[in-house]
N, CA, C and O atoms as a MOPAC input file, in Angstrom:
PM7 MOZYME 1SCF
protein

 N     17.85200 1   -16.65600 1   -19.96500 1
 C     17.91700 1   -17.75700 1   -19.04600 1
 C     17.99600 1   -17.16400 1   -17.64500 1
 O     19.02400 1   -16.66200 1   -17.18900 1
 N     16.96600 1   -17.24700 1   -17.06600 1
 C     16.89900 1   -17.14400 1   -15.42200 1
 C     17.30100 1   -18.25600 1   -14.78700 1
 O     16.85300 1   -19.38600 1   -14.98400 1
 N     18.55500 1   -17.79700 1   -13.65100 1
 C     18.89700 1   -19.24800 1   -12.96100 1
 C     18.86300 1   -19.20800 1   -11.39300 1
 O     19.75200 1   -18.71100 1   -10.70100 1
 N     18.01500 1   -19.64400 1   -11.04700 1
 C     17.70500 1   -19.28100 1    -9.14900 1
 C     18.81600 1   -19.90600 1    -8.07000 1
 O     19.01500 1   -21.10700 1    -7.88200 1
 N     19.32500 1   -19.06700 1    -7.57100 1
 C     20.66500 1   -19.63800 1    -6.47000 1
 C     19.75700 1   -19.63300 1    -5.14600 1
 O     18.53400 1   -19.57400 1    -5.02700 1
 N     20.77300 1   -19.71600 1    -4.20300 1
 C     20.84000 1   -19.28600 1    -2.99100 1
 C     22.40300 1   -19.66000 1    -2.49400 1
 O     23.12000 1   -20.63700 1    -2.71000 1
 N     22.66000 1   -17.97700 1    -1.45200 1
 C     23.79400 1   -17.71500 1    -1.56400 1
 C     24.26900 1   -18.53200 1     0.13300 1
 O     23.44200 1   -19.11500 1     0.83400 1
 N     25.77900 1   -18.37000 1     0.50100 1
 C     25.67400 1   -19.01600 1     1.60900 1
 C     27.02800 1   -17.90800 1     2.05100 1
 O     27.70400 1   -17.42100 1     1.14400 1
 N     27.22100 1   -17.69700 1     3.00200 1
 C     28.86300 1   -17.23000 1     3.44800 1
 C     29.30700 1   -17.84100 1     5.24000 1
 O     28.63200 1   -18.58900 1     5.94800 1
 N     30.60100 1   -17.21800 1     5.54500 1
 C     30.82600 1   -17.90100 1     6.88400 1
 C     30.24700 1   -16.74800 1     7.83000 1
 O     30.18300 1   -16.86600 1     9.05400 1
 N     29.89300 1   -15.78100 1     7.21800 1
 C     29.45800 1   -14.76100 1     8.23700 1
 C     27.83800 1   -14.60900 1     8.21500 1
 O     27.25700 1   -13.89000 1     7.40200 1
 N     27.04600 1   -15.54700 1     9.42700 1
 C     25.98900 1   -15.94300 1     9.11200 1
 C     25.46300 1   -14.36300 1     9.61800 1
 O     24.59900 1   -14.46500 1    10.48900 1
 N     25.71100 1   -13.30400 1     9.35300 1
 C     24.44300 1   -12.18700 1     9.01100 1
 C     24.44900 1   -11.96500 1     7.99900 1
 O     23.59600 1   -11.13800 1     7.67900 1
 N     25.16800 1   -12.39700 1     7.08200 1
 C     24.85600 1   -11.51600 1     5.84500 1
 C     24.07200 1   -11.78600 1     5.30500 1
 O     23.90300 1   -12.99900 1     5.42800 1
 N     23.20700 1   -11.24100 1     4.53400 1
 C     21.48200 1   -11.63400 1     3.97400 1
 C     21.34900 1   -10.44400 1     2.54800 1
 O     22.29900 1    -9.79300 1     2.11300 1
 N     20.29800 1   -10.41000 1     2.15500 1
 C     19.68800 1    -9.67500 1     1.09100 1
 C     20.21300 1   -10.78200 1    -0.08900 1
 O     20.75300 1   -11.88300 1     0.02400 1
 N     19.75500 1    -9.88300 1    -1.42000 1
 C     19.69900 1   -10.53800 1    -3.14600 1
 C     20.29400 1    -9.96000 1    -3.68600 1
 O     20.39400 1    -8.76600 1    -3.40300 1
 N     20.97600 1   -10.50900 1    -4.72200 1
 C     21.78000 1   -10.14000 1    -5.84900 1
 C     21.29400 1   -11.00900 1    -7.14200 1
 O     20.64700 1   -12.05000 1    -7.25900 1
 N     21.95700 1   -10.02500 1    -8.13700 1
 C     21.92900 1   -10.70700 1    -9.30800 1
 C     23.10800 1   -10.78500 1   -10.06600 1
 O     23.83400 1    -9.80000 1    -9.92700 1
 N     23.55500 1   -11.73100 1   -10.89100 1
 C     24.58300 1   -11.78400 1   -11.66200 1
 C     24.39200 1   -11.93700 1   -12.73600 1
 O     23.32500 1   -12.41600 1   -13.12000 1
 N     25.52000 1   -11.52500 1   -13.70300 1
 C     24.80100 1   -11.54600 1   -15.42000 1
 C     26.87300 1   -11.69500 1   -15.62700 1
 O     27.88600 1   -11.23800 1   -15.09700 1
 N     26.47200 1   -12.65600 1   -16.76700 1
 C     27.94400 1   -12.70500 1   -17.34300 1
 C     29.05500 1   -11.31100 1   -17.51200 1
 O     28.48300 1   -10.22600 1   -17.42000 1
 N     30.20000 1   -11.27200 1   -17.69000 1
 C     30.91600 1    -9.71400 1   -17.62100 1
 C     31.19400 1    -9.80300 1   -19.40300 1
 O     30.95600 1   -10.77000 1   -20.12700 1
 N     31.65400 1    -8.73400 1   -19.72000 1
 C     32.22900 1    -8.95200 1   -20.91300 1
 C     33.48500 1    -9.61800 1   -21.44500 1
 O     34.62700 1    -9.40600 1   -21.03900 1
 N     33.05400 1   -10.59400 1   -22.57300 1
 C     34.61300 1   -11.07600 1   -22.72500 1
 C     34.44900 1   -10.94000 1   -24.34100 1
 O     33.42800 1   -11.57900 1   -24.59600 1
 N     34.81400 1   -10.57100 1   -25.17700 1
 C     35.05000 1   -10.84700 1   -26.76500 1
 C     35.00200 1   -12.43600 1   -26.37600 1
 O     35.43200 1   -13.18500 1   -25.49900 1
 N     34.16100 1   -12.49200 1   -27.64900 1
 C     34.70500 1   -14.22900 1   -28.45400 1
 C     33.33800 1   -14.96000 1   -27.16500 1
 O     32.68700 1   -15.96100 1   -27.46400 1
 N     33.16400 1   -14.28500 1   -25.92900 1
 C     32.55600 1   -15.47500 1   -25.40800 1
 C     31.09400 1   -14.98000 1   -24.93100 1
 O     30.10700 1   -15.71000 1   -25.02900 1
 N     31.03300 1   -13.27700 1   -24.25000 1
 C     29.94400 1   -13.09200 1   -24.29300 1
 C     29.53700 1   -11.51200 1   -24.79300 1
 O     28.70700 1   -10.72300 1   -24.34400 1
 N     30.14200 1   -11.44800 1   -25.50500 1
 C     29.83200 1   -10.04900 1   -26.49600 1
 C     28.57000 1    -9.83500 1   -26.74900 1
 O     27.87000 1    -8.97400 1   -26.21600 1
 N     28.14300 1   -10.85800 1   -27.82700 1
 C     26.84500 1   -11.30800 1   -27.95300 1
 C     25.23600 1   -11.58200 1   -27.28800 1
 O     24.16400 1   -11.85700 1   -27.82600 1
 N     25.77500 1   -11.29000 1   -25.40000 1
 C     24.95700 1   -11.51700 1   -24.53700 1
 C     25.08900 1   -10.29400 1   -23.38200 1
 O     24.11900 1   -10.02900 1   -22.67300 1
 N     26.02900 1    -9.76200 1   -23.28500 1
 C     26.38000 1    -8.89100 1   -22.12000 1
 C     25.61600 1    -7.62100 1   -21.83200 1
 O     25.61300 1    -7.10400 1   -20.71500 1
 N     24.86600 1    -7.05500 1   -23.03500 1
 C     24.21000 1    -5.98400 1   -22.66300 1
 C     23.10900 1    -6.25300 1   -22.80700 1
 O     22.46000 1    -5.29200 1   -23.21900 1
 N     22.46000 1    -7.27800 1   -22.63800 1
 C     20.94600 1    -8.12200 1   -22.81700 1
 C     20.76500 1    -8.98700 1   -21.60400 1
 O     19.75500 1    -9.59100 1   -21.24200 1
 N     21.90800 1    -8.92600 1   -21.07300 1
 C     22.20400 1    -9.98000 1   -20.00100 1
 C     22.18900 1    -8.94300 1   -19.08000 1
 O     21.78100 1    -9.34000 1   -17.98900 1
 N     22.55000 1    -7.47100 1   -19.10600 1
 C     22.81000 1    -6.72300 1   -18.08900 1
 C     21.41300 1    -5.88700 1   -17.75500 1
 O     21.02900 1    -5.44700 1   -16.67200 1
 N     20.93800 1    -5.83700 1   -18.75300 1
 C     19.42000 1    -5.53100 1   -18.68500 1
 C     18.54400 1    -6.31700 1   -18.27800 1
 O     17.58300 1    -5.83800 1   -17.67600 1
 N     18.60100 1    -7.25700 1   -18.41800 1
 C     17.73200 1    -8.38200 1   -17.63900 1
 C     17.90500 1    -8.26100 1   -16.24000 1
 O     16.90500 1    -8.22300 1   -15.52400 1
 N     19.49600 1    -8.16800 1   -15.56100 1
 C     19.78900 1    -7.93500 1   -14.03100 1
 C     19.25100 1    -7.25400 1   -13.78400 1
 O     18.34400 1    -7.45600 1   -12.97700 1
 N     19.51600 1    -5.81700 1   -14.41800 1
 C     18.61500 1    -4.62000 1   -13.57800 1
 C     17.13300 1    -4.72200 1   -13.77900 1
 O     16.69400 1    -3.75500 1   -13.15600 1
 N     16.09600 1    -5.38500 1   -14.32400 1
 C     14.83200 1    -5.15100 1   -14.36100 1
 C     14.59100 1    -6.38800 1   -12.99600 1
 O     13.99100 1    -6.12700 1   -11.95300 1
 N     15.24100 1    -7.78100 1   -13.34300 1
 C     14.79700 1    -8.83700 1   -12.13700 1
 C     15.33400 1    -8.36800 1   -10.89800 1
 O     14.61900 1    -8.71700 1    -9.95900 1
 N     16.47500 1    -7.60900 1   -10.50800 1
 C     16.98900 1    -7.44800 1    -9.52100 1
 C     15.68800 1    -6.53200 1    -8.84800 1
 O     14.93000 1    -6.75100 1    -7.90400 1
 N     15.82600 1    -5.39000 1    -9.82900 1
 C     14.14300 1    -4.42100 1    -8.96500 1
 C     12.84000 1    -4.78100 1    -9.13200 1
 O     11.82400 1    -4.29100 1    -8.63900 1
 N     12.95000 1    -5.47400 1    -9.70200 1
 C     11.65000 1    -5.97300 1    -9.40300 1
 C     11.57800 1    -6.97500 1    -8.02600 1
 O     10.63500 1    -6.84200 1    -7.24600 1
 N     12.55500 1    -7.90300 1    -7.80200 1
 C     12.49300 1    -9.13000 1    -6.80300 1
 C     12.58400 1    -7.97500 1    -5.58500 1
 O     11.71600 1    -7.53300 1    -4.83300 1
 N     13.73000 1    -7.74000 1    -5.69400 1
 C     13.81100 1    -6.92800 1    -4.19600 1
 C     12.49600 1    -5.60500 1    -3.88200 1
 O     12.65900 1    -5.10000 1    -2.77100 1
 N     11.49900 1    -5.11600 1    -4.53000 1
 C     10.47300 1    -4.68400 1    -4.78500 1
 C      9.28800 1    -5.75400 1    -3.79300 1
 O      8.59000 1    -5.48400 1    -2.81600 1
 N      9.48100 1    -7.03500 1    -4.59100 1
 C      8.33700 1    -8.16400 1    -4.26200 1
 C      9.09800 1    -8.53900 1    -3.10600 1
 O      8.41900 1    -9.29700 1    -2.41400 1
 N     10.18700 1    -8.32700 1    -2.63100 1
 C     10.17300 1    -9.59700 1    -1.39200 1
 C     10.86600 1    -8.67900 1     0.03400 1
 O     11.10900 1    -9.14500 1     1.14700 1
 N     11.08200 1    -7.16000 1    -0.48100 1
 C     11.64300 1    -6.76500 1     0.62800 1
 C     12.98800 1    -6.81100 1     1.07300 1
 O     13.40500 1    -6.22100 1     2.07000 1
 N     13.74400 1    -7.61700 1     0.21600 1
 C     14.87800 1    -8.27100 1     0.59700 1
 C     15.63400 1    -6.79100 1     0.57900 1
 O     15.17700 1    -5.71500 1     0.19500 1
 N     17.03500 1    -7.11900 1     1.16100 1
 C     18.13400 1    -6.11400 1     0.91400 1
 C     18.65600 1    -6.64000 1    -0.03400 1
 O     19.03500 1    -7.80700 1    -0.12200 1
 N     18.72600 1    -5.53700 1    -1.06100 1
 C     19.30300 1    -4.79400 1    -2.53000 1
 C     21.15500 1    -5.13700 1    -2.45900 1
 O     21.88000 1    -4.14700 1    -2.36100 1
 N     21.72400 1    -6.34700 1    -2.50600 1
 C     22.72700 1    -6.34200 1    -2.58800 1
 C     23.69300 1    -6.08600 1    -4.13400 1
 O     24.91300 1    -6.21400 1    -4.23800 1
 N     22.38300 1    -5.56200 1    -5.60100 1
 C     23.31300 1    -5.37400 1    -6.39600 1
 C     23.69100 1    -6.26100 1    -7.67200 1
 O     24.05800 1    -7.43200 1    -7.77200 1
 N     23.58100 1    -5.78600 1    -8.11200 1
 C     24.23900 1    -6.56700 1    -9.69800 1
 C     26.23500 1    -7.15600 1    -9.46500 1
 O     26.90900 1    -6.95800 1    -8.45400 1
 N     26.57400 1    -7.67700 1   -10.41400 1
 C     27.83700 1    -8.24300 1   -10.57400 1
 C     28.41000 1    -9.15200 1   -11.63000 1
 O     28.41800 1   -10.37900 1   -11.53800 1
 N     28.66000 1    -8.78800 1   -12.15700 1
 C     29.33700 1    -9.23500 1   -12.90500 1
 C     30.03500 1   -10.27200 1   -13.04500 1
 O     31.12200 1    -9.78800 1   -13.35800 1
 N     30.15400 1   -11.28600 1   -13.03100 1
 C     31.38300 1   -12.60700 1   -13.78600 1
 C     31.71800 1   -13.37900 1   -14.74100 1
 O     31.00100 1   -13.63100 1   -15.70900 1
 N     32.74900 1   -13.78200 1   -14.55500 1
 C     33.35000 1   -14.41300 1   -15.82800 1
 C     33.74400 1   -15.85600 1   -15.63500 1
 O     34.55400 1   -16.42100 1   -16.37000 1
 N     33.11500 1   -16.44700 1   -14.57800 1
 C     33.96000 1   -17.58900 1   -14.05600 1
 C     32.51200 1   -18.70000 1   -14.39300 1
 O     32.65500 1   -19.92000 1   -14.48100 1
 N     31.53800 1   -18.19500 1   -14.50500 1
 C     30.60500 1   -18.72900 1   -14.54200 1
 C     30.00500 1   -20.05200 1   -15.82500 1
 O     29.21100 1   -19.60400 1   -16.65200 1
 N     30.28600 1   -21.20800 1   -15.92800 1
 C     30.32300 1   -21.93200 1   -17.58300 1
 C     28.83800 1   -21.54000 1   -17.69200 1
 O     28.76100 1   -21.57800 1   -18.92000 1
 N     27.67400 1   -21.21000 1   -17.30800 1
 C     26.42400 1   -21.33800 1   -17.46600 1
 C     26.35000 1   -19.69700 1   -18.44300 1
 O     25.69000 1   -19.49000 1   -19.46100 1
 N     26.93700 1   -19.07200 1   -17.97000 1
 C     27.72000 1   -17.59600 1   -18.95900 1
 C     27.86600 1   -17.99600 1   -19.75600 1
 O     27.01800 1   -18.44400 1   -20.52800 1
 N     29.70900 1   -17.97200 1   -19.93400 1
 C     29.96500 1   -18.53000 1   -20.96000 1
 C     30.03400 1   -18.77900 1   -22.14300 1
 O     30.66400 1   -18.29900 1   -23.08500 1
 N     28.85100 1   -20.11700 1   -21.94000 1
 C     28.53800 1   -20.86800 1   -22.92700 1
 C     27.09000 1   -20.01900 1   -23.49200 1
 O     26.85400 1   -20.06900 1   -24.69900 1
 N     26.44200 1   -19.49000 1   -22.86200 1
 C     25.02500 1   -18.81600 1   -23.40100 1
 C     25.06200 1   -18.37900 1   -24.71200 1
 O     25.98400 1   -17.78800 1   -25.27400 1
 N     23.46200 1   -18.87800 1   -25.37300 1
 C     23.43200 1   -18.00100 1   -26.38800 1
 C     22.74000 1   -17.48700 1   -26.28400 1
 O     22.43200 1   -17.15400 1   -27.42900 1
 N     21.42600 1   -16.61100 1   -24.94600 1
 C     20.85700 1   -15.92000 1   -25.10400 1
 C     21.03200 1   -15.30800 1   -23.78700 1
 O     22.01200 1   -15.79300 1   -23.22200 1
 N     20.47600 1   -14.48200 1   -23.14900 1
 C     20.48300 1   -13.38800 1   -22.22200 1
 C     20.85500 1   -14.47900 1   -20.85400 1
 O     20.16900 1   -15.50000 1   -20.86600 1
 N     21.54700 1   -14.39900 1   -20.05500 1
 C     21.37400 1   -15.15500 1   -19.04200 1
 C     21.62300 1   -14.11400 1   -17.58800 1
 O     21.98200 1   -12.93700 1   -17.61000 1
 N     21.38000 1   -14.76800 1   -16.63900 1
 C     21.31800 1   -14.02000 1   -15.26000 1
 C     21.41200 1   -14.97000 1   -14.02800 1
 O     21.46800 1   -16.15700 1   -14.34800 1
 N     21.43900 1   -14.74200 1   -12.84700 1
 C     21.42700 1   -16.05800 1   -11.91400 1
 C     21.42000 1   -14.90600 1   -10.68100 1
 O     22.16500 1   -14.01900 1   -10.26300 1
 N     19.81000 1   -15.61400 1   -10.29700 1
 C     19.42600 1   -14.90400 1    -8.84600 1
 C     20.20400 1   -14.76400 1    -7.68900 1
 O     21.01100 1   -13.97100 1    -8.17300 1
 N     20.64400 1   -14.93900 1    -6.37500 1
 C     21.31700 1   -15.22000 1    -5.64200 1
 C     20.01200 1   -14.82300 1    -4.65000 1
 O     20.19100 1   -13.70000 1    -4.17800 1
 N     18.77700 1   -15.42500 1    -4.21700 1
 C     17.78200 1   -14.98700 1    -3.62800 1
 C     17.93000 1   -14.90500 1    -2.51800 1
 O     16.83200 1   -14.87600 1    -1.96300 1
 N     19.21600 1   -14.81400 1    -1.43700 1
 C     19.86700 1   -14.95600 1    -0.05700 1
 C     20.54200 1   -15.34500 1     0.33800 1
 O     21.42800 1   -15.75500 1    -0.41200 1
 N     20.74000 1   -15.58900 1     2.07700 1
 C     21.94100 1   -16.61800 1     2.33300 1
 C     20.98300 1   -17.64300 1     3.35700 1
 O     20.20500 1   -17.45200 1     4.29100 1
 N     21.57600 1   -18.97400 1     2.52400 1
 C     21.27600 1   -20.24100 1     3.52500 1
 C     21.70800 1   -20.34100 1     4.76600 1
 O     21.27400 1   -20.87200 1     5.78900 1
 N     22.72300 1   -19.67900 1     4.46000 1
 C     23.60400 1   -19.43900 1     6.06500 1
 C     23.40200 1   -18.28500 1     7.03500 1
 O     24.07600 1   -18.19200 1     8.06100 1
 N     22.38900 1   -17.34000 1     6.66900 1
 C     21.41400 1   -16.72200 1     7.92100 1
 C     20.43200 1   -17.42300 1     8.23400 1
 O     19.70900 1   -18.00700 1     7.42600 1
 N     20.33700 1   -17.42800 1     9.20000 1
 C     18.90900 1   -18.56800 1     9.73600 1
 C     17.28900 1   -17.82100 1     9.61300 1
 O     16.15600 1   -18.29000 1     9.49900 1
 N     17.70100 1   -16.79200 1     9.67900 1
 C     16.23200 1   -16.12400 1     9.52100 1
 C     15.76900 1   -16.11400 1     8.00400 1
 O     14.64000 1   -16.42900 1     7.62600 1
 N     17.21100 1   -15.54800 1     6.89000 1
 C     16.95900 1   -15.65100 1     5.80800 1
 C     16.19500 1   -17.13400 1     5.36300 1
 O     15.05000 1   -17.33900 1     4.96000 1
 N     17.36000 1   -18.08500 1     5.62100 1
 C     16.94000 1   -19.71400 1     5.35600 1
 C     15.67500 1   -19.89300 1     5.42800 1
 O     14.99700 1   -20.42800 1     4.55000 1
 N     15.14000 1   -19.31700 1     6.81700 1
 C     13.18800 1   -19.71100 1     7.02300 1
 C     12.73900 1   -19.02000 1     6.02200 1
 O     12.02600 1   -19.67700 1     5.26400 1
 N     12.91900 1   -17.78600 1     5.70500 1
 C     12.21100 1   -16.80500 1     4.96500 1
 C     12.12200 1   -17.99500 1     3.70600 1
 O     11.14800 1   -18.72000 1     3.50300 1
 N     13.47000 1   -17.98700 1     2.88600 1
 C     13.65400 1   -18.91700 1     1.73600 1
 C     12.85000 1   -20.06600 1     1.50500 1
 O     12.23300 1   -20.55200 1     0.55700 1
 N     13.08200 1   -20.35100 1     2.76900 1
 C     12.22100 1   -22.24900 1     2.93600 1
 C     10.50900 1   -22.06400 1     2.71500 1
 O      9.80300 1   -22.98300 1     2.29800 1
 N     10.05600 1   -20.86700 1     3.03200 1
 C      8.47900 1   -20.88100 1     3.31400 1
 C      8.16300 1   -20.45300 1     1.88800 1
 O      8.86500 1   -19.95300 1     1.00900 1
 N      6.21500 1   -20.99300 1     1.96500 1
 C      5.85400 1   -21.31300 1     0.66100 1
 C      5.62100 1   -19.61400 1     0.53800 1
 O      6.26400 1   -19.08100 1    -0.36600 1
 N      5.07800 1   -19.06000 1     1.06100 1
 C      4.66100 1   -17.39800 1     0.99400 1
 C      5.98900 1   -16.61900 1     0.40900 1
 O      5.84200 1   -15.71900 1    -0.41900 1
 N      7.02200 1   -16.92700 1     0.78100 1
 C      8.07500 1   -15.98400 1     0.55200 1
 C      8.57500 1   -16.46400 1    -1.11400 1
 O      8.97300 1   -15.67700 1    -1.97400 1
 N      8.46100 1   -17.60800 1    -1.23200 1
 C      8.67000 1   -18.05800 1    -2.58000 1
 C      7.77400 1   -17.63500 1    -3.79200 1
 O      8.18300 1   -17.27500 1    -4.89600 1
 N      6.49100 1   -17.74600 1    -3.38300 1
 C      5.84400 1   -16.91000 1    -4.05500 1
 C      5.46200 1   -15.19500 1    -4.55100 1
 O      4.66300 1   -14.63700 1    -5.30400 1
 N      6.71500 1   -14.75800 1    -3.49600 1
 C      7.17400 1   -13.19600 1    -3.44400 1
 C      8.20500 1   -13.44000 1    -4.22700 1
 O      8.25600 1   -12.55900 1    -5.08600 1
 N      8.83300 1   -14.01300 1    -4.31400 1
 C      9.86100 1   -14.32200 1    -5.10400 1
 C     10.00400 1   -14.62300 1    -6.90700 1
 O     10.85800 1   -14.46100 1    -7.77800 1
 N      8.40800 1   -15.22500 1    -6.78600 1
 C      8.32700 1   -16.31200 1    -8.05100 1
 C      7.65600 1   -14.75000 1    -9.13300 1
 O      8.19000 1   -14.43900 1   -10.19800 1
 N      6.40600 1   -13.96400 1    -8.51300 1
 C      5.93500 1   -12.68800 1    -8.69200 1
 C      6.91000 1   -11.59500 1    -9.53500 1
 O      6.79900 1   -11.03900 1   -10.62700 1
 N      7.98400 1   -11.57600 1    -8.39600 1
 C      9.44200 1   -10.52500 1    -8.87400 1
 C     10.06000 1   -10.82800 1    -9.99400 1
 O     10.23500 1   -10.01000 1   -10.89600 1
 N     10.46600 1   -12.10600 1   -10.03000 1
 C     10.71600 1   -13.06200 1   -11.35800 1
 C     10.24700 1   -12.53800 1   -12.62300 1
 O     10.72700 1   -11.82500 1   -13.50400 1
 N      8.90500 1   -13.25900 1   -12.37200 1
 C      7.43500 1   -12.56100 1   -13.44900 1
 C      7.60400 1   -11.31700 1   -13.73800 1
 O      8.08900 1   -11.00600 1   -14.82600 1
 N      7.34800 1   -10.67100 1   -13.10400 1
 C      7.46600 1    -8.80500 1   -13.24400 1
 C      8.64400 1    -8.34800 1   -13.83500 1
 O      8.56500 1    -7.49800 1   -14.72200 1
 N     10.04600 1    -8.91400 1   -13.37300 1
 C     11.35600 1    -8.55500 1   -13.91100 1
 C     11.86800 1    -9.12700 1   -15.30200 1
 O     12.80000 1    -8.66200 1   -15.95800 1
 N     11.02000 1   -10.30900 1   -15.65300 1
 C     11.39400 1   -10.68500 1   -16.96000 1
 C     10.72900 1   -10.25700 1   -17.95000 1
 O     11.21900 1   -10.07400 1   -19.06400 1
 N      8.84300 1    -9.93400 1   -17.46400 1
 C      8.06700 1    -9.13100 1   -18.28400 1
 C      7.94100 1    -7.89100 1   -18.65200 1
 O      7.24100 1    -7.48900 1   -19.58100 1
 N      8.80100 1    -7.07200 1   -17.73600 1
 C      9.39700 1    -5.89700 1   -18.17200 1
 C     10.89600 1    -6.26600 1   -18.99000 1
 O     10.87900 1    -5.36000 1   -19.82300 1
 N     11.63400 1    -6.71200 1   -19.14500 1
 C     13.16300 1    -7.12700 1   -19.86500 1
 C     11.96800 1    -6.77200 1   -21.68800 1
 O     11.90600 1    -5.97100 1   -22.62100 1
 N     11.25700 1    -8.07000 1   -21.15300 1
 C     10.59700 1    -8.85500 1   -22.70300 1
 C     10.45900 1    -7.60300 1   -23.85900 1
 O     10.99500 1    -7.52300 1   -24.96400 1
 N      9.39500 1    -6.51900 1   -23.07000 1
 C      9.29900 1    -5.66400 1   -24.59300 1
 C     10.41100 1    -4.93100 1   -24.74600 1
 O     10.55900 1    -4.44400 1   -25.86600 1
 N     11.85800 1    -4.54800 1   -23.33600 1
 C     12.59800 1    -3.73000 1   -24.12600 1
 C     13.80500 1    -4.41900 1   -24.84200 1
 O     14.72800 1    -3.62800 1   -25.03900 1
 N     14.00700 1    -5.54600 1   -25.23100 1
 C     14.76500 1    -6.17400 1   -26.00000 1
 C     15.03200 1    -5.65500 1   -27.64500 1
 O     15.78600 1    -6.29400 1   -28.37900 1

């Protein structure tokens, strides 16, 4: 499960992508965490590859119900911050989305055969 964010903070420079993938918990994502963590690292390099962005990194959580509850690989983009204004345009335009949508493609089609 690919899930597309966009990130926001009070410190409007902060910019670049991340990815998140559930952390380990027994009982909740045992079953997903190292399928889930492999998926981060192939979409993370691949997107930031396609869009240029700054490489802010994988992470881990546990707070997440869309985690959780998963029964198969899950991840959740964080494709910037709404709250840089330059980022925001970048985000908003159809060209950059389609740098985006590419990285996606590429990062899940590499995950696919090493499962």
């Amino acid at each position: 499960m690919l899930r597309i964010h966009a990130d926001g903070s009070t410190d409007s420079s902060r910019h670049g992508m991340a990815t998140l993938y559930p952390s380990y918990r027994r009982g909740w994502t045992d079953d997903i965490y190292a399928r889930s963590l492999r998926a981060a690292r192939f979409v993370q390099r691949a997107s930031v590859a396609a869009t240029g962005a700054a490489d802010n990194g994988l992470a881990g959580r546990s707070d997440l119900t869309g985690f959780n509850w998963a029964n198969v690989p899950a991840i959740l983009v964080e494709t910037g911050f709404m709250s840089n204004p330059a980022e925001r345009r970048r985000l908003q335009s159809s060209p950059y989305q389609w740098r985006l949508a590419r990285g996606f493609t590429a990062g899940v089609s590499a995950f696919i055969p090493a499962r």
